[in-house]
N, C-alpha and C positions, 0 to 999 in steps of 0.2 A: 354311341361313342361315349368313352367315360372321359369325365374331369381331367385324366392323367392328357387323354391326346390332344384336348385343346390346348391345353401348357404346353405339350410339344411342338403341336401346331405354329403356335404363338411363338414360342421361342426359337423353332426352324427360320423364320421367317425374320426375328429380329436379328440373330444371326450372320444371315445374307448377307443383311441391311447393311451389320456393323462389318463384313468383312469387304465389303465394298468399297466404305469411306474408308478404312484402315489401307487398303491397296493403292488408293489414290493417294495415297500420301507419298512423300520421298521416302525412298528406302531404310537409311541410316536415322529415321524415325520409327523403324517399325517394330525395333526392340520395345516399345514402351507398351506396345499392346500385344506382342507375343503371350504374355500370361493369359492375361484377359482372354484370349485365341481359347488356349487350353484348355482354362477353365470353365468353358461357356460349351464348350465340344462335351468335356466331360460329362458335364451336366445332363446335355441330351442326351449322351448313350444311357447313362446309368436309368434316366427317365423312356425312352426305346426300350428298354431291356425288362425294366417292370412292366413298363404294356404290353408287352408280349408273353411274359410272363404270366398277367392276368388274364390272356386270351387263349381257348380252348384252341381253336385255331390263330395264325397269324393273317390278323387280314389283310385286303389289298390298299385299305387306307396306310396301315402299315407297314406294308411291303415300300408302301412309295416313301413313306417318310426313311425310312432304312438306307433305301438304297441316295437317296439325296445325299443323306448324313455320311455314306461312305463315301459319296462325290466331295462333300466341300472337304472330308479329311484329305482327301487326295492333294486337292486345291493347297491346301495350308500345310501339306508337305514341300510342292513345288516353290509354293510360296514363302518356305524358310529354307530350300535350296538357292531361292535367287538372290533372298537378302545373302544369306552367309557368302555369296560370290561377289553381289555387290560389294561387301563388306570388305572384304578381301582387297579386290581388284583398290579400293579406295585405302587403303591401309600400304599398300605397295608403291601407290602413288604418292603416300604422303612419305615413306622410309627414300624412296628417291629424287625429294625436293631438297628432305635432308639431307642425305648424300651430296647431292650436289653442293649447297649451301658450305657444308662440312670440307668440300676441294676444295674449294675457293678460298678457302683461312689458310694462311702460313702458321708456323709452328708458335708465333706469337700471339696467336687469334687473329691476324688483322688479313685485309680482304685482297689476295692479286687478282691483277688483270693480263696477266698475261695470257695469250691464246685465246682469245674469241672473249676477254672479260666473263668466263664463267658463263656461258648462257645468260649472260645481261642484255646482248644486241638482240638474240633470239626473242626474250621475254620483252625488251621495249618493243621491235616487229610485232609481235604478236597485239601487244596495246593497239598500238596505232591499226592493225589488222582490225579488231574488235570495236575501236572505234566510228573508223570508215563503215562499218557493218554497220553501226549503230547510227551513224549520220544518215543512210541510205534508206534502213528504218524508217525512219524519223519521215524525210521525205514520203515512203509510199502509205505511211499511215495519213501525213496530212493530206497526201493526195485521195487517199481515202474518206477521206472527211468532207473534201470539198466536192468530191464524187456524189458525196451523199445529200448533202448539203443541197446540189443543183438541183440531185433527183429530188427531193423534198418542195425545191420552187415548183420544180415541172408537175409534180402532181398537184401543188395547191393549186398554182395557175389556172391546169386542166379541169381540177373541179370546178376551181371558181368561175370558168367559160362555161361549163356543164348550169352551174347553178343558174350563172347568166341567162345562158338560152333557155331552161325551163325558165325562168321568171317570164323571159321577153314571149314567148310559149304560150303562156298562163296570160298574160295581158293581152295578146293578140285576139283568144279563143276569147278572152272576157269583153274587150272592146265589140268583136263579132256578134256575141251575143247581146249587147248592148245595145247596138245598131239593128241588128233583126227584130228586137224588140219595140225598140221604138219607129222603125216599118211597120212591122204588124201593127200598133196602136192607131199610125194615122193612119195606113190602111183600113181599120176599122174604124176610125172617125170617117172618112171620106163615104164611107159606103152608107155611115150609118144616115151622113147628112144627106145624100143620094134619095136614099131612101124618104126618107123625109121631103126632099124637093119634089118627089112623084107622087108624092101621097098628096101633096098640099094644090099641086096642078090636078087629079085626079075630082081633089072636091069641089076646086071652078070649075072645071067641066060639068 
């Protein structure tokens, strides 16, 4: 493989990388890497096209970088189909806040209320909507917390019962041993003194 398909390599891959974090972003941010899109595309075909160019045949390391390269063009077409819709859709919404705002002024500029205050009751509803959403939130996340929080005691607890009992475990087996130990000793003192008391009657005899 020459110089040229490692750079390609390389560059397919950082590519990816960079259309990945670009995607995660909010839409109406995504004009700012549109270029950068282009230009990093470009780059690889014209670099694909010299590799191939230099190769008697096209090979199948090349075939695979080809056909990728035709996939993420695909991707980054849809993907400036869905901004330009986003864009849209968000441009229509902003021309009909104006609109409304703009009914709402009398011919002196200044604001009526007659007939529902303009979508005023709707947008304070909607507050207080948003709100209550946000209070309820708030509750399932603290209860989240303290969810967690218990299960946190309950596993130290656990361990610390676990460690307990090995310890109490470990002192029991060692007490055990301790005690069989010093059995056996005087056991062997008794037998040895035994022995000695026969020997010592053996020589008055």
């Amino acid at each position: 493989m020459t110089k040229r398909y490692s750079v390609l390599q390389k560059k397919l891959q950082e590519l990816e990388s960079f259309l990945k974090d670009v995607f995660s972003l909010n839409p109406l941010d995504h004009n700012l890497h549109s270029q950068d899109i282009e230009q990093r595309l470009e780059f690889l075909k014209t670099l694909l096209s010299a590799e191939i160019t230099s190769s008697p045949e096209k090979p199948h390391h090349l075939q695979h970088i080809s056909k990728r390269l035709s996939e993420l063009e695909s991707i980054v077409r849809d993907w400036h189909d869905y901004k330009t819709t986003t864009m849209h859709e968000h441009n229509v919404e902003t021309v009909s806040t104006c609109s409304c705002t703009e009914s709402c002024l009398n011919d002196d500029g200044e604001a009526t209320f007659a007939g529902g205050s303009c979508g005023f009751e709707e947008t304070e509803n909607a507050v207080e909507g948003s709100a209550e959403e946000n209070n309820e939130e708030e509750v399932r996340v603290e209860e989240m917390s303290e969810a967690k929080k218990e299960e946190k005691r309950s596993v130290g607890v656990a361990v610390g019962w676990r460690m307990f009992g090995s310890l109490m475990i470990g002192m029991a087996l060692m007490g055990f041993v301790m005690t069989a130990k010093i059995f056996l000793t005087t056991l062997g003192s008794s037998l040895l003194a035994g022995k000695y008391f026969l020997n010592f009657h053996a020589l008055d005899d």
